[in-house]
C-alpha positions as a Python dict, from the first residue, in 0.01 Angstrom:
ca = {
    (1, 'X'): (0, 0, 0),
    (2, 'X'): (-60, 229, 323),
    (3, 'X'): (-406, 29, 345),
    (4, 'X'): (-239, -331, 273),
    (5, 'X'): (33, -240, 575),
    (6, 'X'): (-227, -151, 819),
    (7, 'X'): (-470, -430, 750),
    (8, 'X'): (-111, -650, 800),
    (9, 'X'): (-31, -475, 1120),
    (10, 'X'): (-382, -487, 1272),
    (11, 'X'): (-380, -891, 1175),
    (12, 'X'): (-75, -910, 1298),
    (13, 'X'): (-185, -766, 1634),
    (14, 'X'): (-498, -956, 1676),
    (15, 'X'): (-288, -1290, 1644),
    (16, 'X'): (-53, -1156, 1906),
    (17, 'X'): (-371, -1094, 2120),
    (18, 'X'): (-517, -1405, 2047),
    (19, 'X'): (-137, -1594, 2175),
    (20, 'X'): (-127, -1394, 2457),
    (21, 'X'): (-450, -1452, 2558),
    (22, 'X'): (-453, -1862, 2472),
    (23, 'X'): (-141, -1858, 2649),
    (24, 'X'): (-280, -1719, 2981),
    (25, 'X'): (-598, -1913, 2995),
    (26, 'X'): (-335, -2255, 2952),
    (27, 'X'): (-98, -2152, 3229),
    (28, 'X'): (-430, -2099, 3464),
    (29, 'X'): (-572, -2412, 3373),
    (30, 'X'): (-237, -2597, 3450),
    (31, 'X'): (-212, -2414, 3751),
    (32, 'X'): (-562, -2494, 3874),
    (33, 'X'): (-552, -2849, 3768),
    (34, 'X'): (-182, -2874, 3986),
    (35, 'X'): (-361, -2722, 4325),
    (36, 'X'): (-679, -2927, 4282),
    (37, 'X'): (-454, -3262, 4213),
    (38, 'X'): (-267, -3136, 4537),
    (39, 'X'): (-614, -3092, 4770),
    (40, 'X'): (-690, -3457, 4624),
    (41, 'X'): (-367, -3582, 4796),
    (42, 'X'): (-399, -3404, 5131),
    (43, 'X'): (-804, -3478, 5162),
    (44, 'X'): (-665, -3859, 5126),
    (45, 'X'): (-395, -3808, 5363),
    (46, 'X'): (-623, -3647, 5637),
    (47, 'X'): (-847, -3945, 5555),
    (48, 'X'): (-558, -4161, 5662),
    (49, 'X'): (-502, -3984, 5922),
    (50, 'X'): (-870, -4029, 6073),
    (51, 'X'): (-875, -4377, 6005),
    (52, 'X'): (-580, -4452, 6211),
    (53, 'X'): (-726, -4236, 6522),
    (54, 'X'): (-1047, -4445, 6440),
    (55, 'X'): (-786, -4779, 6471),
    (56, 'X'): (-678, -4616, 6782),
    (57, 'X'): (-993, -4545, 6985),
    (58, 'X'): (-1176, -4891, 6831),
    (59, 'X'): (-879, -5080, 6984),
    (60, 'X'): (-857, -4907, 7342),
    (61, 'X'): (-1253, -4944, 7408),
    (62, 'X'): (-1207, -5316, 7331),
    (63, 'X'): (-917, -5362, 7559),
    (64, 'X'): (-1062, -5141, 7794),
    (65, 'X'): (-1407, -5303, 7793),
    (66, 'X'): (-1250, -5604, 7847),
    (67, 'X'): (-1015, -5500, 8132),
    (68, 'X'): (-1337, -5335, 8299),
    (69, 'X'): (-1496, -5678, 8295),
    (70, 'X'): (-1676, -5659, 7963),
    (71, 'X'): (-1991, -5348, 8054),
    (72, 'X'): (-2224, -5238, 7772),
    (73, 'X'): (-2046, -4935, 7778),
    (74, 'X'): (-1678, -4775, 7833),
    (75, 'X'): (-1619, -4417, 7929),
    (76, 'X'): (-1298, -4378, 7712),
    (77, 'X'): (-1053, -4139, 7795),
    (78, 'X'): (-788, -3954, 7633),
    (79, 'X'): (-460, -3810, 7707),
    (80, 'X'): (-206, -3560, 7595),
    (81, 'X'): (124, -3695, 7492),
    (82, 'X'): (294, -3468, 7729),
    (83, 'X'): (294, -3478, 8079),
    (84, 'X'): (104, -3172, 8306),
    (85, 'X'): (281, -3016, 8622),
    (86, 'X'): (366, -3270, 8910),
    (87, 'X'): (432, -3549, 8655),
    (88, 'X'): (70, -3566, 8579),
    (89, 'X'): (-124, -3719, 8282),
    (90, 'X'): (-356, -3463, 8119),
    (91, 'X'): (-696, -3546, 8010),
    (92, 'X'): (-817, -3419, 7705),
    (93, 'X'): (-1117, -3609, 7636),
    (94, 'X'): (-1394, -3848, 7737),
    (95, 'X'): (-1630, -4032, 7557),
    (96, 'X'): (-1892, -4295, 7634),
    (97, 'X'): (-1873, -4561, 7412),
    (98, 'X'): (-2141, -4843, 7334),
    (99, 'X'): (-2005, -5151, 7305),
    (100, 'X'): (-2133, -5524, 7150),
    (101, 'X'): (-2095, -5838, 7330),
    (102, 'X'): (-1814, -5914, 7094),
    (103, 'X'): (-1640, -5622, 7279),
    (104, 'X'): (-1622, -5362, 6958),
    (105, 'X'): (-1753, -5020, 6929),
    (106, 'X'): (-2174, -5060, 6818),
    (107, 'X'): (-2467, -4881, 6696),
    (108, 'X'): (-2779, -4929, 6479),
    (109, 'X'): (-2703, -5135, 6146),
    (110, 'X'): (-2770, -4825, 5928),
    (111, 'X'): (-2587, -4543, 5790),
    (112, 'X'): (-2700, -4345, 6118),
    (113, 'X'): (-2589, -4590, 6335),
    (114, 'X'): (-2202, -4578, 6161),
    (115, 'X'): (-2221, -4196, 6214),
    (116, 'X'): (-2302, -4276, 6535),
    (117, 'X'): (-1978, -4489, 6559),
    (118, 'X'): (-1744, -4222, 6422),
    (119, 'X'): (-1907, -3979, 6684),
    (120, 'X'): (-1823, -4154, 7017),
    (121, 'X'): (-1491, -4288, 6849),
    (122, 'X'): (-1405, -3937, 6704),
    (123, 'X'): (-1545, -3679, 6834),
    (124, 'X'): (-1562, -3462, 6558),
    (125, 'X'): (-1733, -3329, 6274),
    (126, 'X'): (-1763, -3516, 5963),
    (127, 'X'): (-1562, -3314, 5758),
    (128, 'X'): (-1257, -3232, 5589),
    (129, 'X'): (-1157, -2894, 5452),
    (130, 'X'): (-1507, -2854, 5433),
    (131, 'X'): (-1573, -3174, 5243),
    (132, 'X'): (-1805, -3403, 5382),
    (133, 'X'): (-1736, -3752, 5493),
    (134, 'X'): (-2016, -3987, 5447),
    (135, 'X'): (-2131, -4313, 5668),
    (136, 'X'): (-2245, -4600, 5504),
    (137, 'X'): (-2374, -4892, 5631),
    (138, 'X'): (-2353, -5231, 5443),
    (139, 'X'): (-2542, -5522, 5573),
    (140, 'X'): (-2305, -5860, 5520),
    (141, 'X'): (-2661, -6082, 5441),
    (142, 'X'): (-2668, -5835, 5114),
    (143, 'X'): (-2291, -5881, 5027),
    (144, 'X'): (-2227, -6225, 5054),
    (145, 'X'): (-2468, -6437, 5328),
    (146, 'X'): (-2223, -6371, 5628),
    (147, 'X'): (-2382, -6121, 5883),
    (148, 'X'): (-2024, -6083, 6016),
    (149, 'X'): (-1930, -5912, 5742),
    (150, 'X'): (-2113, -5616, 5796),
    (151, 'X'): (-1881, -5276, 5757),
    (152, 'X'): (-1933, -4936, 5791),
    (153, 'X'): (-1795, -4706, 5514),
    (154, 'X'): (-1696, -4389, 5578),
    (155, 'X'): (-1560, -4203, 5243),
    (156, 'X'): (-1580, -3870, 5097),
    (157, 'X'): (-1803, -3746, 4866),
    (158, 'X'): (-1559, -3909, 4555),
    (159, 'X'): (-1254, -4068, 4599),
    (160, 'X'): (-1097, -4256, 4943),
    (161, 'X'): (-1308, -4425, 5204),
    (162, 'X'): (-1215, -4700, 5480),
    (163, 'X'): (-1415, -4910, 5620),
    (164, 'X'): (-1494, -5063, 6029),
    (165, 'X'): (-1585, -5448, 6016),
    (166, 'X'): (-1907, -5419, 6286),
    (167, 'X'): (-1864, -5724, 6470),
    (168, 'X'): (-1450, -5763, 6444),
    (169, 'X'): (-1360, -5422, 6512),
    (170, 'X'): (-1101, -5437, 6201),
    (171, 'X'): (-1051, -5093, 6077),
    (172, 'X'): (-947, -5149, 5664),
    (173, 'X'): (-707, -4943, 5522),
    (174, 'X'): (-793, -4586, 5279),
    (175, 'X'): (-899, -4743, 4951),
    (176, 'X'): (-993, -4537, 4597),
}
């Protein structure tokens, strides 16, 4: 019986191995499933966040371009939402911006062009949390016969994008 018991007990430990161990590698995977699900959310919400700055600067070139008398291009500038010393308004940023006769922000009808848009509108990289935000161009004569429907996409690599209408300046809401 001494060999019966200790072909029991080492069973018996290699099952409680085997739990251990299967339990382990299912609380990781949980876990790493919860913090990617959680990235997922904020890369959205930064996304959201961009696309109302974008809102923000395509609306203040077209109001500015047409307070300036309607030029082929706006210097837009930027200030801090606090005022300086004296009372002062503190610049933190100027860009030229290209604009169409319509009076919205313009570049070349390609994918370049768009990155071109989120350059003089943004002013920064296309990234989040090191995930790359793509421009896309899409002509309107492709999608449906109306060249005023052209948009520029800007979306990461899966997941949220949101889109500038080319010749009305509307800036679409994040969409899946």
């Amino acid at each position: 019986m001494d060999k019966n018991q200790a072909a029991d007990e080492r069973n018996r430990s290699l099952f409680i191995n085997i739990t251990v161990v299967v339990v382990f590698i299912s609380l990781m995977l949980g876990f790493m499933i919860h913090l990617n699900n959680g990235s997922t959310n904020l890369r959205r919400l930064a996304l959201e966040n961009l696309a109302e700055q974008f809102s923000t600067s395509v609306s203040n070139a077209h109001w500015q371009w047409q307070g300036e008398g309607r030029p082929e291009i706006v210097l837009l500038i930027t200030y801090a939402n606090k005022l300086g010393e004296n009372e002062t308004l503190i610049e933190t940023d100027r860009k030229p911006i290209f604009m169409s006769h319509l009076g919205w922000p313009k570049a070349e009808p390609t994918s370049e062009g768009c990155a071109n848009i989120w350059k003089m509108l943004l002013n920064m990289p296309m990234n989040i949390d090191g995930f790359k935000i793509f421009a896309e161009y899409y002509d309107g004569i492709k999608l449906n016969d109306n060249p005023l429907d052209s948009v520029c996409r800007y979306r990461l690599s899966t997941g949220p994008y949101f889109e500038y209408k080319v010749f009305s300046g509307q800036v679409l809401k994040v969409k899946e």
